[in-house]
N, C-alpha and C positions, 0 to 999 in steps of 0.2 A: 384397671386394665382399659375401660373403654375412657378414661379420662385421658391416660399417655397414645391410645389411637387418635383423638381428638386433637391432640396436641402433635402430634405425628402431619395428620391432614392438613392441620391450619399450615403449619411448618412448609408441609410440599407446595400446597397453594400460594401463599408467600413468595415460594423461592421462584415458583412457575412465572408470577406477576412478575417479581424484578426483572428477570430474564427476556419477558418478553418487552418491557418497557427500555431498556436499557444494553448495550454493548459494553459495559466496563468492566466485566469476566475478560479474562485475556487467553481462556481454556476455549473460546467459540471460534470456530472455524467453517467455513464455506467448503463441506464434503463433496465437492460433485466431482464428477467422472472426468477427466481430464485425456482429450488427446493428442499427440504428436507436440504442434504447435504451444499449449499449456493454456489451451483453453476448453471451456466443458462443453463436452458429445453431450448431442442432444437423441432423441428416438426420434428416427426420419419418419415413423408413423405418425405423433401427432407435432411430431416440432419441439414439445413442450421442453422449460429448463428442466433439469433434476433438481427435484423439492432440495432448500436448505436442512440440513440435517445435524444438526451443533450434538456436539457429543460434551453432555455437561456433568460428566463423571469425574469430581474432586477427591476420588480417593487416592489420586495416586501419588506420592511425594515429589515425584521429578516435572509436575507440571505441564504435562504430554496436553499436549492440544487436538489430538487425537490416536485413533488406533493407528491410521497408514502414517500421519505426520510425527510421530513419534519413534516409528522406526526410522526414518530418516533424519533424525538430529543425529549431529557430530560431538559437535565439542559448543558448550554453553561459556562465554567469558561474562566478568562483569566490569562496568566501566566507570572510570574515577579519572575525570579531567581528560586528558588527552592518551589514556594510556588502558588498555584489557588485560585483564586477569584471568587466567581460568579458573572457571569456578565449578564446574563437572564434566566429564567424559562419558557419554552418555555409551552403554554394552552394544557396540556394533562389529562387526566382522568381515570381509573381504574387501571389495574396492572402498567401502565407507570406511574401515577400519584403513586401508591405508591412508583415507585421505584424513583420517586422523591425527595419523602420527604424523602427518607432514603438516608443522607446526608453521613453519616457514612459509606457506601458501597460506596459512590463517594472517601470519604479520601484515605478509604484504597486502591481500584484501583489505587488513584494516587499515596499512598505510594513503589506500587510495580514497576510504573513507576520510583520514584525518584532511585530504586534498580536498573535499568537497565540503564538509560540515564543520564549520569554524569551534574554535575551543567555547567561543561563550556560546553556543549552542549544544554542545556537548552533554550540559546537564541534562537535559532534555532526554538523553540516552542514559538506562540505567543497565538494561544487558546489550551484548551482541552475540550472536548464535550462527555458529557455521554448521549446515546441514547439507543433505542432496535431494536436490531439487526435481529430478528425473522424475519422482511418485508420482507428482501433479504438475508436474511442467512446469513449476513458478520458478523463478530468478531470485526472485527477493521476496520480504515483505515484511512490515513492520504492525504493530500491534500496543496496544495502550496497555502498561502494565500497573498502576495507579487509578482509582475512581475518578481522581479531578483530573485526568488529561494530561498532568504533570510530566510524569515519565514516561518511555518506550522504552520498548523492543526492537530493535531491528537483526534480521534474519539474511544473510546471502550464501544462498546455495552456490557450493566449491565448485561444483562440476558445469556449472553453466559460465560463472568464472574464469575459467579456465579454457574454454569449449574452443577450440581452433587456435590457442593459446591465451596468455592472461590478459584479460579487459582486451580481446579481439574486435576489430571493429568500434571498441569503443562501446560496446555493449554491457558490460557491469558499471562502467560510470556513470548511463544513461538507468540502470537497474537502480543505483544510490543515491543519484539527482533525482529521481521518481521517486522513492519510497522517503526522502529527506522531506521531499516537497508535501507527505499527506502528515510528516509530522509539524509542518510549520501551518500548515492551514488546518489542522484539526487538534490540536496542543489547547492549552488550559486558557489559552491568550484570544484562544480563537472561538471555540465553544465553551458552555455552560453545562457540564454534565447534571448539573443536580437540577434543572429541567427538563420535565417529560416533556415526549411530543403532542400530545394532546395540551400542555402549556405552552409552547413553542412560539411566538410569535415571528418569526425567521424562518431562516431554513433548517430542516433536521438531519442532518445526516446519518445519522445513528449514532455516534455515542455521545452528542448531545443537542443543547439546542443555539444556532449559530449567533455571536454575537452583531446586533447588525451592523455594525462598519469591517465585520471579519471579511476577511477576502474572499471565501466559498460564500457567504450571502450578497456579496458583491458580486461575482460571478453567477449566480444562479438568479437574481432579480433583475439585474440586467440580460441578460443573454440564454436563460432556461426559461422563464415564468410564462411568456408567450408561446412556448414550445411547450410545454409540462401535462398538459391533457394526451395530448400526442404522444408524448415519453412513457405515460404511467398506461396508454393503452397498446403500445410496443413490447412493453416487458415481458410476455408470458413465453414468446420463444425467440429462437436465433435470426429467423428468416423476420420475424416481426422488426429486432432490433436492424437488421441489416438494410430494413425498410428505412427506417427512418433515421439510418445515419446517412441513407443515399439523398433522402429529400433535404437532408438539412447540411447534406457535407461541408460546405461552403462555413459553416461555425467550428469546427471543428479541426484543429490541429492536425490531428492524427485521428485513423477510424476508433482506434480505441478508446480515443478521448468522450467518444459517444458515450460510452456505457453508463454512464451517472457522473452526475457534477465531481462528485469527490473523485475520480479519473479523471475526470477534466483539467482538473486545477492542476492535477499534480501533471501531467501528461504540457499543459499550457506551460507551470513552473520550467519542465524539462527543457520544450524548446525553448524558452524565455533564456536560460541560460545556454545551450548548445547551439544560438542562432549567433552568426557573428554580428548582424545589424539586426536594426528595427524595422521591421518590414512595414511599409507603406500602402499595401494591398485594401482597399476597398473592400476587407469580408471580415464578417464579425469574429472569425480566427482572428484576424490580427487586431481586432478590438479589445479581443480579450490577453493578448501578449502587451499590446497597449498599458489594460490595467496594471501589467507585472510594473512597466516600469511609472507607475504614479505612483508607486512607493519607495520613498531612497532606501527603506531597509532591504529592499528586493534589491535593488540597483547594487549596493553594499556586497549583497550577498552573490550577485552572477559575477560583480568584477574580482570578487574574493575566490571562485573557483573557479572562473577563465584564469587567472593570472596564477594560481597552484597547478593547474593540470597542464600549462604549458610550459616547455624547457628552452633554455638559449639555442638548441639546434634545432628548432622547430616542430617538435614533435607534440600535438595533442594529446591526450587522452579522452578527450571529449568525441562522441560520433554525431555524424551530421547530422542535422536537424533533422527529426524525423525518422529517420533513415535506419530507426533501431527494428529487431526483427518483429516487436509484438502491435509496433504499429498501425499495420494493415489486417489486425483481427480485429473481433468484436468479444469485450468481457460478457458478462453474464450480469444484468444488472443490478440481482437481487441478492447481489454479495453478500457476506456477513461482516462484521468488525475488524477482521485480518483483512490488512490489503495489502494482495500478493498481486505482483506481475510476472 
């Protein structure tokens, strides 16, 4: 008996270490309080964020990523080249359950993905998930469902979707050009999951350690590393980070792009592809849209879905630079492995 307790402890301790060394669970989620907007209420007593809270209960067979985020899954597809299957209907009931059966509004979201994320990137996607987003105010969000980086998840909540009518303003395009963007700078190509951060000689984003010619340590050694004492002593509340997106706006795309380099990039990637020129501006924001295009596979990839999301009558799908609604807030820096917007 106290031999299998022993073998019990060593097991918990084990599982505790990986956990805290590593993001490649795809069950870890950023629990915090979320208001209005879909970003997290802080306590106006001390400021402070809401401690991360990963709910790492693997017992359950449908791979709930948590208690409230589980009730808000729709319908789970799985994806093979350019095409979704359903692969479960998760037990939900009134407006979710309609927007369940409305099978027809899962297509067409995924139609506008096929408009953004080219087929040879495709692989790269191995589920897609329609949920409602209302719980936590997020839009999207995509999540590493493989150790090495290899494959995703990607996740867009129907009702924000939909929200003033479908891709309104241009705002789910800008939700799948964002969440595209943290699989192309965070994928197997780009980080090294099977280094820890204490190995790390780059940047770490959390779920591994960056390769240095990757585009996030490109970004973050250039345009973070001078700023980085200052970022890691902002972090503990809203008013902190609010501080120092105000001293440093001028790098920064969008206010949200403040919150940690890996919002940067993908927020940078957005307007890189949603701006119609290269802006010529004297501020390390367009230094760093600059970096987008010193890579023709980036160049490749904004004229591949400039030239899909527009039609012969002139109509975009694309929203104006910037100009999306979660721009002018401030994330929560100390995220977890899912990145939602």
């Amino acid at each position: 008996m106290k031999s299998l307790q022993k073998l019990k402890l060593i097991l918990i301790l084990f599982f505790a270490l990986t956990l805290s060394q590593s993001c490649d669970r795809d069950d870890l989620v950023d629990q915090f309080d979320f208001d209005d907007s879909g970003y997290a209420e802080y306590d106006d007593s001390d400021e402070d964020w809401p401690d991360d809270d990963f709910d790492n209960d693997s017992s359950d067979d449908d791979d709930s990523y948590d208690s409230e985020g589980s009730e808000s899954r729709i319908t789970a597809y799985s994806v093979s080249g350019t095409t979704i299957t359903k692969s479960q209907d998760y037990n939900v009931s009134g407006q979710l359950k309609e927007a369940q059966d409305d099978v027809a509004k899962h297509q067409e979201i995924w139609e506008l993905v096929k408009k953004i994320v080219p087929e040879s990137y495709m692989s790269k996607m191995g589920e897609f998930e329609i949920y409602w987003g209302e719980a936590d105010g997020s839009a999207g969000y995509v999540v590493e469902m493989n150790p090495d980086l290899s494959v995703w998840k990607m996740g867009i909540a129907i009702d924000y979707a939909y929200e003033g009518g479908f891709n309104a303003d241009g705002e789910l395009a800008h939700t799948i050009i964002h969440e595209f963007g943290h699989i192309l700078t965070l994928d197997n190509t780009q980080l090294d999951s099977s280094i820890s951060e204490s190995n790390c000689q780059n940047y770490y984003p959390g779920e591994g350690c960056a390769n240095k010619e990757s585009y996030i340590n490109q970004l973050h050694s250039r345009f973070w590393a001078d700023i980085w004492s200052d970022f890691q002593s902002s972090q503990d509340s809203e008013s902190g980070m609010q501080s120092f997106y105000s001293k440093h706006s001028d790098r920064f795309v969008t206010q949200y792009a403040a919150t940690n380099p890996g919002e940067d990039i993908a927020e940078v990637f957005a307007t890189f592809v949603t701006s119609s020129t290269n802006s010529n501006a004297n501020t390390i924001a367009s230094q760093k849209l600059q970096l987008m295009f010193d890579y023709s596979e980036l160049i490749e990839l904004r004229q591949f879905i400039r030239g899909n999301t527009s039609s012969a009558r002139g109509r975009s799908y694309l929203p104006v630079a910037g100009s999306w609604k979660k721009a002018n807030t401030i994330g929560n820096p100390k995220k977890g492995c899912v990145h939602r917007i």
